[in-house]
Steps between C-alpha positions, in 0.01 A plus 500: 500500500768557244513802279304375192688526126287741267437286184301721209417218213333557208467384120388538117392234276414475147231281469529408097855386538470363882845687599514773764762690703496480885650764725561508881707770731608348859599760738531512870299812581355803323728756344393812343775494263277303194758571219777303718260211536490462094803329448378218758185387333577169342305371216443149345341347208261230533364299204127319470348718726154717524519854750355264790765199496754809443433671816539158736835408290623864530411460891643173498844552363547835702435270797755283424771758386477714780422238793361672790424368831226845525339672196239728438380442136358767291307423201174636333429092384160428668556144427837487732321738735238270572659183477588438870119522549436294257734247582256252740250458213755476226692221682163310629414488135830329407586795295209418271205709416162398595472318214780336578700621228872581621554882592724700192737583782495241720918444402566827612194483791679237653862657504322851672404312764788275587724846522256733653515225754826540585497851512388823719289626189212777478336597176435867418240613187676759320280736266665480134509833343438741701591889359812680653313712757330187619775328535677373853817404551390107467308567158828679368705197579233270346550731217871392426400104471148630301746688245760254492286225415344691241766623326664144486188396358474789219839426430435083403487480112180237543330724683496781240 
């Protein structure tokens, strides 16, 4: 097996005016050294989307961008999370609900599943907020995309 890339995602979304930030930070192993891994996080803007549908496209993109044959994804999204498991039921029901309503996500439902396919890929539930002495070195990375997301977020005019 491959060493796996280390891909931290995470996002913020403002629900009234359906724009939110994503953030992810790919790196090959873990350092120590946080403060260099700042300048690496790279954030986006995504428009018509809720904090669920921002967490797949956030996922999605860094998937794309980074294109690893290996990764080890770390998120605290218990939708992506439990997706994988999810996956024989969602497809059985034609993406649709059981009322046979189309899925919200089915778009981006779809997409997961074609590259996850292609791909070495394990799925690690991060804790969000933890405080500082609780804090391990995988929660302080998650912290950089967590802030940066944020802070892109607070920073949007309609979001204000």
């Amino acid at each position: 097996m491959m060493k796996p890339l280390l891909l931290f995602t995470d996002g913020s979304a403002h629900p009234a005016s359906r724009i939110g930030f994503g953030a992810y930070l790919a790196i090959p192993d873990l350092t120590a050294d946080f403060q260099a891994m700042k300048p690496r996080v790279q954030v986006k803007r995504f428009e018509e989307t809720s904090s669920t549908r921002l967490e797949i496209e956030t996922l999605l993109w860094a998937l794309r961008a980074t294109q690893p044959r290996c990764v080890t994804v770390y998120t605290d999204s218990q939708n992506i999370i439990g997706l994988p498991d999810r996956r024989e039921k969602i497809e059985k029901q034609g993406y649709c609900s059981k009322t046979g309503a189309p899925l919200n996500h089915a778009d981006l439902y779809r997409e997961f599943f074609r590259l996850i396919d292609s791909l070495e890929c394990a799925f690690v539930k991060v804790k969000g907020h933890r405080r500082s002495k609780e804090r391990s070195p995988i929660d302080e990375l998650f912290g950089l995309v967590d802030r940066a997301s944020r802070q892109a977020l607070r920073t949007e005019p309609a979001s204000q």
